[in-house]
C-alpha positions in Angstrom: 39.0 13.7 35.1 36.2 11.0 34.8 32.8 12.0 32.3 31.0 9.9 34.4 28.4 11.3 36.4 25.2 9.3 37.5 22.5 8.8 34.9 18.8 10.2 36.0 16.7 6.8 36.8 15.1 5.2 34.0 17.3 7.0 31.4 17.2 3.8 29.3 13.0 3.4 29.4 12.7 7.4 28.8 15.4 7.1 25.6 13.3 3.6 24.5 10.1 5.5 24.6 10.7 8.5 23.3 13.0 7.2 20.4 10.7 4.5 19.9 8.9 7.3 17.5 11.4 6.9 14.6 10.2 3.0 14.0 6.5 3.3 14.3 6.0 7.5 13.2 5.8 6.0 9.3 3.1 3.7 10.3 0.9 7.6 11.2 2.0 9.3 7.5 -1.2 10.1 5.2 -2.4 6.9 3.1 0.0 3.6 3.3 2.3 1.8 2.2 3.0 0.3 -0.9 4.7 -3.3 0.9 5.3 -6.2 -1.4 2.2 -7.9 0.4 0.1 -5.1 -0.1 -3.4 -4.2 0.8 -3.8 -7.5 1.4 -3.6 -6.6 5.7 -6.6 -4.0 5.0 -8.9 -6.5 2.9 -8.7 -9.1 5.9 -8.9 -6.4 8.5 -12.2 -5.3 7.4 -13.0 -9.1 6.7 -11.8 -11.4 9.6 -11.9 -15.2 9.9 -10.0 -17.5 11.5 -7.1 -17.5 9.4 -7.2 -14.5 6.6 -8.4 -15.6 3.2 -9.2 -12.3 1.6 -6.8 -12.0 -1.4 -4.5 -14.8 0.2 -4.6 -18.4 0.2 -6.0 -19.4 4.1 -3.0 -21.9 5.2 -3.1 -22.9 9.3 0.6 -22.9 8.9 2.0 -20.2 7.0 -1.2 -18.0 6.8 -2.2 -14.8 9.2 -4.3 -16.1 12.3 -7.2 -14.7 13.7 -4.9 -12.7 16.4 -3.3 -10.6 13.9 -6.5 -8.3 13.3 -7.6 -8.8 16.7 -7.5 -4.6 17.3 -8.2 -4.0 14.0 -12.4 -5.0 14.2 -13.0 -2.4 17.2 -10.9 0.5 15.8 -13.4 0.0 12.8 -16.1 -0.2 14.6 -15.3 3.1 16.0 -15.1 4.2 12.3 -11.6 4.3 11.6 -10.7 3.6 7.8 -9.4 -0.3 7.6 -6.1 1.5 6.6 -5.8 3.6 9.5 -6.9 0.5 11.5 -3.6 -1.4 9.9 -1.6 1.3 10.5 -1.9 1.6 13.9 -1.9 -2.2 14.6 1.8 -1.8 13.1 2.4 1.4 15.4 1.7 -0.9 18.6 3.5 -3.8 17.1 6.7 -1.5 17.4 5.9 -0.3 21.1 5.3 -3.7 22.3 8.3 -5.5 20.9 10.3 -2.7 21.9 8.9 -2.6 25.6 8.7 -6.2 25.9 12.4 -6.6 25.4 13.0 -3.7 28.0 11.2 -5.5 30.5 13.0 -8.9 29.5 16.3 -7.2 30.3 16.0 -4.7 33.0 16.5 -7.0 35.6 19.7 -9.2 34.4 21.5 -6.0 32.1 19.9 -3.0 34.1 18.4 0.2 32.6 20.8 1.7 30.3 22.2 -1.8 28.6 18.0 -3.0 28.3 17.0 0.9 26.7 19.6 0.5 24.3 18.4 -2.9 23.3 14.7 -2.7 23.0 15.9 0.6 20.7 18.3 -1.5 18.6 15.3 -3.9 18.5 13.4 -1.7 17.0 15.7 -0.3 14.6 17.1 -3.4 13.2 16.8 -3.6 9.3 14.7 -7.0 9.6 11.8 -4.9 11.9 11.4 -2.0 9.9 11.7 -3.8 6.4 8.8 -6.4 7.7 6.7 -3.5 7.9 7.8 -0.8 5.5 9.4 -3.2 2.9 7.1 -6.4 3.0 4.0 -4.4 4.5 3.3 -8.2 6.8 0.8 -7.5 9.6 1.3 -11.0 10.7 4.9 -10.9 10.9 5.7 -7.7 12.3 2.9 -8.9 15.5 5.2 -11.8 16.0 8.3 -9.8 16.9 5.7 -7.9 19.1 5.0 -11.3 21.1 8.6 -12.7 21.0 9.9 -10.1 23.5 6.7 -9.9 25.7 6.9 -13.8 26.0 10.9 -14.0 26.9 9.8 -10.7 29.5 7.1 -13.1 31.1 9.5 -15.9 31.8 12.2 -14.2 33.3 9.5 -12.5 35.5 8.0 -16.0 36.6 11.2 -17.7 36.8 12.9 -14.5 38.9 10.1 -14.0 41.3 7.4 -16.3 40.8 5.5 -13.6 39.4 1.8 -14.5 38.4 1.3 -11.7 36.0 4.5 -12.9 34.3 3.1 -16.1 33.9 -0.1 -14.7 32.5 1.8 -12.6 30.5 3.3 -16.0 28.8 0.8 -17.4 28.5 -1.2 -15.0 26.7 1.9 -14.2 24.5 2.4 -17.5 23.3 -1.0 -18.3 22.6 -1.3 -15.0 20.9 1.7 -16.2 18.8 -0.1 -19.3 17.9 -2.9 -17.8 16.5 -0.8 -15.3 14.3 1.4 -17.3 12.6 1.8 -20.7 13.9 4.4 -22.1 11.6 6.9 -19.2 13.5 5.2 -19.5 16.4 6.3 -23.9 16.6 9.6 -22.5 16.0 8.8 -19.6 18.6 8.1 -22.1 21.1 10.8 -24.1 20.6 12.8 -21.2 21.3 10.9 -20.2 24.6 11.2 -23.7 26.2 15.6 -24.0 25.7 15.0 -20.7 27.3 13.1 -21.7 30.1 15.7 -24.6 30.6 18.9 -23.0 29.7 19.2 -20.0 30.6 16.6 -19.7 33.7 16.9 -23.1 34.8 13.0 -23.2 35.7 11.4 -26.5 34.4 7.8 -25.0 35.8 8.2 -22.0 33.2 9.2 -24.6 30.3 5.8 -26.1 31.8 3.8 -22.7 31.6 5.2 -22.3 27.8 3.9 -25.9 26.3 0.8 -25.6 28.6 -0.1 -22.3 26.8 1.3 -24.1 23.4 -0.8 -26.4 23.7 -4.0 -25.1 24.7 -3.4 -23.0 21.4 -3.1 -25.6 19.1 -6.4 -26.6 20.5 -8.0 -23.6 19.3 -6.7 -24.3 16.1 -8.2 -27.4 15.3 -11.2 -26.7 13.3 -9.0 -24.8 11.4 -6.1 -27.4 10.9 -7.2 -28.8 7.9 -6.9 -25.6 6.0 -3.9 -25.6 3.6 -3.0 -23.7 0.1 -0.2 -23.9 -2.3 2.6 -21.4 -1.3 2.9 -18.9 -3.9 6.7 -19.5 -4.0 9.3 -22.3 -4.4 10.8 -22.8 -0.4 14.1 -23.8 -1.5 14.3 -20.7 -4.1 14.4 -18.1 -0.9 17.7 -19.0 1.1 20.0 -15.9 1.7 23.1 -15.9 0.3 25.6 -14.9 3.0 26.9 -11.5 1.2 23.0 -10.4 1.8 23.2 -10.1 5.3 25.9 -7.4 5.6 24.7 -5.3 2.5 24.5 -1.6 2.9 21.1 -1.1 1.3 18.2 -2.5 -0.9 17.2 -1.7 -4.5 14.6 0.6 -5.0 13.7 -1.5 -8.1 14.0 -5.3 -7.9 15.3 -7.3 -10.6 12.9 -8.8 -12.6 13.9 -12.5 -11.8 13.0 -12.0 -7.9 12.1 -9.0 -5.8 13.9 -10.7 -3.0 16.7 -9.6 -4.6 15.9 -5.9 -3.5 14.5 -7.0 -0.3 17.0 -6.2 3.1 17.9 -8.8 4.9 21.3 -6.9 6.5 21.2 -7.6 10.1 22.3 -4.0 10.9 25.6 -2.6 11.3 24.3 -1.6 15.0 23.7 -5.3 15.7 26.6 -6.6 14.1 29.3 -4.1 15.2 27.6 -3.7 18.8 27.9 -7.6 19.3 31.1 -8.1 17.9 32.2 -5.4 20.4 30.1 -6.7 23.3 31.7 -10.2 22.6 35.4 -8.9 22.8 34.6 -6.9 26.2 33.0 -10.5 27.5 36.3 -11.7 26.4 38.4 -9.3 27.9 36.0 -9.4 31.8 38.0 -11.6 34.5 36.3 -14.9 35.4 32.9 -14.6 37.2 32.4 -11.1 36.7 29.2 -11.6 35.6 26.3 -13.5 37.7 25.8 -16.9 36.5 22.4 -16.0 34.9 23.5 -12.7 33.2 26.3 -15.0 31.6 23.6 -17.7 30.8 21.4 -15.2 29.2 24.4 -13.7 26.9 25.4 -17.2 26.2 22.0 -17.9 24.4 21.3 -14.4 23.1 24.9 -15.4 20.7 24.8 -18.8 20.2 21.1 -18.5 19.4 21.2 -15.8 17.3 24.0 -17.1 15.5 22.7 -20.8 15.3 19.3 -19.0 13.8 20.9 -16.8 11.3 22.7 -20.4 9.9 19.3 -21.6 9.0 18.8 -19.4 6.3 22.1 -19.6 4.4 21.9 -22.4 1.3 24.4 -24.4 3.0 21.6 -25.9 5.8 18.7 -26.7 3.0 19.4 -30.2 3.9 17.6 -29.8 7.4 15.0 -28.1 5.9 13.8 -30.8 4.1 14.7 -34.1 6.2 12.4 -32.5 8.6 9.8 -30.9 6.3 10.2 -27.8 8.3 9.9 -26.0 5.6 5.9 -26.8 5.6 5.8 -24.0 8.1 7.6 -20.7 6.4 7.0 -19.0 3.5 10.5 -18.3 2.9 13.8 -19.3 5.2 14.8 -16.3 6.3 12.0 -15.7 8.1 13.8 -17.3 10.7 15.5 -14.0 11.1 12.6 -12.7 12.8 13.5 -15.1 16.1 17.4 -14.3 15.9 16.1 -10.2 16.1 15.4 -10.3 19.5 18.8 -12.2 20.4 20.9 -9.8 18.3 19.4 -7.1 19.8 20.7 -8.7 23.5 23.8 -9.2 22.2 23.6 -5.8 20.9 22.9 -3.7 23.7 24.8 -5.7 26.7 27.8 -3.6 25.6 27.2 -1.1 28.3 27.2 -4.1 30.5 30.9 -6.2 29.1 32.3 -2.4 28.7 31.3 -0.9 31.6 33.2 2.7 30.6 30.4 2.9 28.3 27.7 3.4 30.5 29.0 6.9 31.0 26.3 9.0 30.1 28.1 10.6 27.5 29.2 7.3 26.1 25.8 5.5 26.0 24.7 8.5 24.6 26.7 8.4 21.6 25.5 4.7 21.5 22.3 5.9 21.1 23.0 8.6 18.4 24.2 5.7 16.0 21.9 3.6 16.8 19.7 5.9 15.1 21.4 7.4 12.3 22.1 3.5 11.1 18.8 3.1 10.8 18.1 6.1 8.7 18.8 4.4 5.3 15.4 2.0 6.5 13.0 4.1 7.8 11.6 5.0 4.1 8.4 3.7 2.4 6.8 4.0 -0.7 3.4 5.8 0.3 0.2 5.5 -2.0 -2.7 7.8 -1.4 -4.6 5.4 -3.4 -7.4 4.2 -0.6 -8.5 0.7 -1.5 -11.8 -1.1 -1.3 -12.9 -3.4 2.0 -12.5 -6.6 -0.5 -11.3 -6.3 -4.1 -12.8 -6.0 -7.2 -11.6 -9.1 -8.1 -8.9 -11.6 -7.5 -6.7 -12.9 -10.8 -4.7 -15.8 -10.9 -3.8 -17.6 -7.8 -3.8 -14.5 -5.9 -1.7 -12.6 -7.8 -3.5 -9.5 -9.2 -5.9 -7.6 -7.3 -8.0 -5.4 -9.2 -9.0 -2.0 -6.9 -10.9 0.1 -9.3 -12.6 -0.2 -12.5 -14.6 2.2 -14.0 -16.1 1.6 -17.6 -17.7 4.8 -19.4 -19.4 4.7 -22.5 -18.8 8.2 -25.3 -21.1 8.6 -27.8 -18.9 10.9 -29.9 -17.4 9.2 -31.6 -18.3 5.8 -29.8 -16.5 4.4 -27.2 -16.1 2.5 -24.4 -12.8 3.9 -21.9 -12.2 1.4 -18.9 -9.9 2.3 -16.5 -8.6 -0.5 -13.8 -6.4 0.2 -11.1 -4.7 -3.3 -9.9 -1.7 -4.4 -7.8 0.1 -7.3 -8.6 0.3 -9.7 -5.3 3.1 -12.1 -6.6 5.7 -11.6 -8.9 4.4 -12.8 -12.3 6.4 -15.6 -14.5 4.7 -14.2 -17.9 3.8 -11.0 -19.7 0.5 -11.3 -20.1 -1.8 -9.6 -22.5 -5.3 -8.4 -21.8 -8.4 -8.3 -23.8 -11.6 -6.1 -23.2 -14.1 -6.8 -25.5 -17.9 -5.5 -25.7 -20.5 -7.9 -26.1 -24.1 -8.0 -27.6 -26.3 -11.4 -27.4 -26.8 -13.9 -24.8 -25.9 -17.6 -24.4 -25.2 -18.9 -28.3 -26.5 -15.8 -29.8 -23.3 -14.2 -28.0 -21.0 -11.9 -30.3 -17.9 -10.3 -30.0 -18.6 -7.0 -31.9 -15.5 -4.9 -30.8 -12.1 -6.0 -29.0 -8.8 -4.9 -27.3 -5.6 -7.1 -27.0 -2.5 -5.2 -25.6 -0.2 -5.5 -23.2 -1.3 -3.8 -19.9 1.1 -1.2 -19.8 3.0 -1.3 -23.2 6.1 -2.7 -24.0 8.1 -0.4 -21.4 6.7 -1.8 -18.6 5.8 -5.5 -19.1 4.5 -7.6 -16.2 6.8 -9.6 -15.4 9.0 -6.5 -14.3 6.2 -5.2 -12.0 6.9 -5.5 -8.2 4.2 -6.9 -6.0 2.3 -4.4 -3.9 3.0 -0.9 -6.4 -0.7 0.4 -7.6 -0.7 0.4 -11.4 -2.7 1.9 -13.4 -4.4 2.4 -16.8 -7.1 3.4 -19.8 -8.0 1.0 -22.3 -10.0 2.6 -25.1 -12.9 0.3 -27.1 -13.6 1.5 -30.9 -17.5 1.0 -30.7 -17.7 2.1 -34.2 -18.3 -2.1 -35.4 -21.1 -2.2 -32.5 -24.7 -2.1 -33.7 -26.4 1.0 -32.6 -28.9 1.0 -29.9 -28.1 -2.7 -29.2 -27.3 -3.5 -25.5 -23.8 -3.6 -24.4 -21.9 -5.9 -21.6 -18.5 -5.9 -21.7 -15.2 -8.5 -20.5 -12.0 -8.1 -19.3 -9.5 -9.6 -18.3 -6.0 -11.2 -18.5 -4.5 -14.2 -20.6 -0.7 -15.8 -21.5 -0.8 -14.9 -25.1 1.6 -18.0 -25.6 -1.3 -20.7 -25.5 -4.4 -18.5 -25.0 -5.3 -19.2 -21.4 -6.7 -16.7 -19.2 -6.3 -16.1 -15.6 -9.2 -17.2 -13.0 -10.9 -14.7 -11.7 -11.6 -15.3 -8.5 -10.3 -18.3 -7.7 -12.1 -19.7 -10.6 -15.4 -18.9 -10.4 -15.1 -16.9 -14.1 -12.1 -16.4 -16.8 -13.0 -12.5 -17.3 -14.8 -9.6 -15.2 -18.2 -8.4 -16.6 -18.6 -4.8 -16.8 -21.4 -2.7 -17.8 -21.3 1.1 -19.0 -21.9 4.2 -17.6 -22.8 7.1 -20.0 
């Protein structure tokens, strides 16, 4: 007796879109996130420029483009919270990516097969952890493009569709001025596409057109570079990563990537391996020519792209100075995401039993309950400023909140700060607050702190960029002359040679603070 029966039309859209709710239904919970680039999205939301340079060094290559807070400014405007502004932005990062892949594959895979992938897509471990995990706007809009830009292709190249072109054009160009070290890569990507796999050398013409005319755009900005806040070659994946189970809730000290996911999914994995075997198994020419095309790349791309950020391929890294454009290798694994999920959800397609309702269905149900271990974040109801207080370092503490009171019995002066580290720090530092009478040479020291910011439990190099820390430092005024004018400083230093941390990019060594009795 078969369990076949015929599957309502659109089954595969209706699951996508419906299920599409446990990616992006974080993104809605009260307050955000605390991701390890933390309010750092919010600061340049309320704040944009052509490349973001609030909190963050503004890089043409590596940095966030103007395109990443392009809905955030009119959400704002219609006075939304820059939080809620982010937040959403992420929300329709998720519905995008995962739409745009259904439209890439309807045609070639059909409904089921292309429902089942843009879900994968969204579910995969790399997706949710760039948002949840790593809290990058820029990032997460990227694998929003990817899709939408593949989609437009295969529409142009299929039909000669106009609105597909558009659609390419507007997606790679978007890409370029979100992140355009991925989006080189990107484009790379999109013209072997548009060669291989639909044979169309006027849509590999539409992609470096719209390449182009981007990288236009960007030059008044092209001469805007900072130091990357991390060693390149530090940040390859060692293999055993990618099929981990997990990630730490607590870092190591030595490197929060070490508690950062980078398992491609046991969906993706197991669903590809299986897809792969039923390919295998198919008789010769089962498949049109350009459905087998289009599995051909989705494997050997993926694959090819999940290489490049294993230690073993440094080497091209550096004879081609690629790594100028990332942050960190493995963000490569943001253009194999879209492949696996291809890979991934053609199994209805190379096992045809399985697009059974009842079958597919199951499909479904574990595509979900994988993701489950990664659909968590660390929420903070801790609402932070339009800009920070104050910048330490080179980027790497952001000071929220301080707020400096002054007692009069017995004398005191109680400053609490509320900061979040940016980077992960390479030395417990001490800080000082100190109260100040005097002016210019007649300036004088008359009562001090110097402790560690948190005690001895909790020093900073163990602290994990993007948690909100917080604390009370209490000033003994007793020493102060009475009635005299007080001003007061704080800040951080390395207690191993004395130097502090610039505030600000330089601009002071300490923050200035004045009382409130």
């Amino acid at each position: 007796m078969s369990v076949s029966t015929a599957p309502p039309a659109r089954l595969g859209l209706i699951t996508l879109l419906l299920l599409s709710v446990f990616a992006w239904a974080p993104t809605l919970y009260p307050g955000y996130w605390q991701g390890l680039e933390g309010f750092v999205p919010v600061f340049n939301a309320a704040q944009p420029a052509p490349i973001a340079n609030v909190a963050t060094g503004a890089d043409l290559w590596r940095g966030a483009g103007s395109a990443t807070f392009l809905v955030t400014p009119p959400l704002i405007a219609l006075g939304l919270p820059p939080t809620t502004a982010v937040r959403l932005t992420f929300a329709l990062g998720f519905l995008l990516g995962g739409i745009g892949l259904y439209a890439w594959l309807r045609a070639r895979l059909g409904d089921l097969a292309a429902g089942l992938a843009g879900l994968i897509y969204l579910l995969q471990p790399i997706f949710l952890a760039t948002v949840y995990v790593r809290g990058s706007l820029p990032d997460a809009l990227v694998l929003a493009w990817l899709p939408l830009a593949f989609a437009g292709l295969a529409a142009y190249a299929g039909r000669r569709s106009l609105p597909g072109a558009a659609v390419v054009v507007i997606a790679v160009v978007a890409l370029w001025r979100t992140q355009a070290g991925l989006a080189l890569l990107a484009t790379g990507l999109l013209l072997i596409y548009a060669l291989l796999v639909e044979r169309h050398w006027v849509a590999a013409v539409i992609v470096a057109v719209a390449a182009a005319a981007a990288v236009v755009t960007l030059v008044p900005v092209w001469a805007q570079t900072a130091v990357t806040p991390v060693v390149f070659a530090d940040h390859f994946v060692d293999l055993y990563q990618l099929f981990g189970v997990g990630w730490q809730t607590a870092p190591s000290v030595e490197s929060w990537q070490d508690g950062y996911p980078f398992q491609l999914g046991f969906v993706a994995i197991g669903f590809s391996i299986a897809a792969l075997w039923g390919w295998w198994r198919m008789a010769p020419y089962t498949l049109a020519d350009d459905t087998r095309r289009l599995l051909g790349f989705a494997f050997a791309g993926a694959l090819l792209l999940i290489l490049f950020c294993l230690p073993a391929l440094a080497l091209p890294w550096q004879i081609t100075h690629a790594d100028r454009l990332l942050t960190y290798p493995w963000q490569v694994l943001l253009l194999a995401a879209p492949l696996l999920a291809v890979a991934a959800g053609a199994l209805p397609v190379l096992l045809p039993d399985l697009r059974a309702p009842a079958y597919w269905s199951a499909l479904v149900a574990v595509t979900l309950l994988s993701s489950y271990a990664y659909l968590t974040a660390d929420f903070t109801q801790v609402q932070p400023p339009t800009r920070p207080v104050a910048m330490l370092g080179n980027n790497q503490l952001a000071v929220l909140e301080t707020t400096l009171v002054e007692g009069s019995a017995p004398r005191t002066a109680n400053l609490k700060v509320i900061w979040q580290p940016l980077q992960s720090l390479g030395a417990d530092y001490n800080v000082f607050f100190q109260a100040i009478t005097g002016e210019g040479t007649d300036e004088q020291v008359v009562a001090k702190l110097d402790v560690q910011p948190l005690g001895a439990a909790r020093p900073p190099t163990s602290w994990r960029p993007g948690e909100i820390l917080t604390a009370t430092y209490t000033l003994d005024l007793a020493p102060a002359p009475v009635g005299a004018p007080l001003r007061y400083h704080f800040g951080y230093y390395d207690w191993r040679d004395g130097t502090r941390l610039p505030v600000n990019g330089g601009l002071d060594d300490k923050l200035v603070l004045h009382g409130q009795p």
